[in-house]
C-alpha positions as CSV (number, residue, x, y, z in Angstrom):
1,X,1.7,5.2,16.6
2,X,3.6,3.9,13.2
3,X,5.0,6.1,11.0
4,X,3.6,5.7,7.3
5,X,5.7,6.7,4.6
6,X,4.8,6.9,1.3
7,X,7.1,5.2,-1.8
8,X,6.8,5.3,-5.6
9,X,4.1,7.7,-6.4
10,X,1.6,5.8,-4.4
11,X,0.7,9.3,-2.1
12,X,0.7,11.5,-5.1
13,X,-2.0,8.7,-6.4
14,X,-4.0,8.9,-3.4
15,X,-4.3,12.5,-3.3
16,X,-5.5,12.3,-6.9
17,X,-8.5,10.2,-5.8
18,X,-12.0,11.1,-5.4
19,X,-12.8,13.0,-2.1
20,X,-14.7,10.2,-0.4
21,X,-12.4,7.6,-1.2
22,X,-9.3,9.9,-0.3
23,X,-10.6,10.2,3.0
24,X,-11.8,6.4,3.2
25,X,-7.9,5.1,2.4
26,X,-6.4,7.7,4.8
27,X,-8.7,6.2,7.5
28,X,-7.2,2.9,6.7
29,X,-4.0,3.9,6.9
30,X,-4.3,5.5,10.2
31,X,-6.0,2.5,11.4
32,X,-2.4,0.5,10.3
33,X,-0.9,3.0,12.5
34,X,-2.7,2.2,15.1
35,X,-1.4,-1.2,15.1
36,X,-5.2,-2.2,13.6
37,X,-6.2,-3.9,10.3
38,X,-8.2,-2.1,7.8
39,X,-11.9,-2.7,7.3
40,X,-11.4,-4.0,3.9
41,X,-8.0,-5.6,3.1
42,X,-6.2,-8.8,1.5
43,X,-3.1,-10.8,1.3
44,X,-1.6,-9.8,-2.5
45,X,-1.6,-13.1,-4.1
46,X,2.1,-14.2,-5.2
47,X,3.1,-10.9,-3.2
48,X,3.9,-12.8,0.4
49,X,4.3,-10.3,3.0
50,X,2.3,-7.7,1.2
51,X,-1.1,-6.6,1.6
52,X,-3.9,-4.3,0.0
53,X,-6.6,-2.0,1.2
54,X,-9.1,-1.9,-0.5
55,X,-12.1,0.4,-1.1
56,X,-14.7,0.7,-3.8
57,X,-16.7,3.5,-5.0
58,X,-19.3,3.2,-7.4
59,X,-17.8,1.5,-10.2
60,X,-14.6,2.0,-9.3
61,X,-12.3,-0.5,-7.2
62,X,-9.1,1.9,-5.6
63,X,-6.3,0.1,-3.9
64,X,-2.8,0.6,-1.9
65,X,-0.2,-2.2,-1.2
66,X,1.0,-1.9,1.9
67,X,3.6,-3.8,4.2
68,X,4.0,-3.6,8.1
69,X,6.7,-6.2,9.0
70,X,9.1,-2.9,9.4
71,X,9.4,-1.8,13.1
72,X,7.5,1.5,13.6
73,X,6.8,2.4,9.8
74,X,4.2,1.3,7.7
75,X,5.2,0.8,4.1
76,X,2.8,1.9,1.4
77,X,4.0,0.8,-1.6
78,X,1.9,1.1,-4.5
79,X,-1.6,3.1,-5.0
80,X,-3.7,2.7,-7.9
81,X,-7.4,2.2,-9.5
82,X,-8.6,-1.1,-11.4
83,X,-12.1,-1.2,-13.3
84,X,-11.8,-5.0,-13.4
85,X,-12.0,-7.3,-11.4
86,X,-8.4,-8.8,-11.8
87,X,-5.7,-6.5,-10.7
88,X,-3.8,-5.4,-13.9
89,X,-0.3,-7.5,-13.8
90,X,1.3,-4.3,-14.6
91,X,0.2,-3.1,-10.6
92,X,1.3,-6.0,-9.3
93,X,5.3,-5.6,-10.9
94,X,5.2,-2.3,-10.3
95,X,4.2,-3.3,-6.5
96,X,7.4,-5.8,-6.6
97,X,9.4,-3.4,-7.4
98,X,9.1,-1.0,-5.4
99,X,8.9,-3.6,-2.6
100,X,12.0,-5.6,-4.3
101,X,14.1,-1.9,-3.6
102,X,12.8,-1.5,0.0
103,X,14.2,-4.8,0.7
104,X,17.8,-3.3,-0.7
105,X,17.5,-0.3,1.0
106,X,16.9,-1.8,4.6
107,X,19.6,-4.8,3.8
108,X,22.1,-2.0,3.1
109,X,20.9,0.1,5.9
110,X,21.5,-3.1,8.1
111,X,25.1,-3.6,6.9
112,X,26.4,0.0,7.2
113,X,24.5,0.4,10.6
């Protein structure tokens, strides 16, 4: 089973969510770690390599970035809640960056190991 770890604020969001939809996005993620896909997920468009689960709730849509291409660890990047239907641009930076540093880490990581 993958590891999942948790970058950013994105499990601190999670755990902030409604009850039902906590439990439906940590069933998703345990399905990543399984080496399965979600139910519900998409490719982040302009984000290549990244991808989104994605749950709604009433009127509510809640979403997590995520990235598997790491060996044995699932990267979730970026948590949050939209009302529209258009993911805020401000998600979607915050998601590169956070992303853009895990790159670093890993290419430093490669060259000191």
């Amino acid at each position: 089973m993958k590891e999942a770890k948790f970058l950013g604020s994105s499990k601190k969001v999670i755990i902030g969510f409604p009850e039902t939809t906590k439990r439906a996005m940590g069933y998703e993620i345990h399905r990543l770690q399984q080496g399965e896909d979600p139910t519900d997920f998409k490719p982040v468009k302009d984000f290549t390599g990244v991808s989104e689960i994605r749950v709604n709730e009433d009127d509510s849509w809640f979403r997590a970035f995520y990235v598997t291409k790491f060996e044995g660890v699932i990267y979730i990047l970026h948590a949050f809640e939209k009302k529209r239907n258009k993911t805020d641009p401000k998600d979607i930076a915050k998601g590169k960056k956070i992303y853009k540093e895990l790159i670093l880490q890993k290419q430093k990581e490669a060259k000191n190991g």
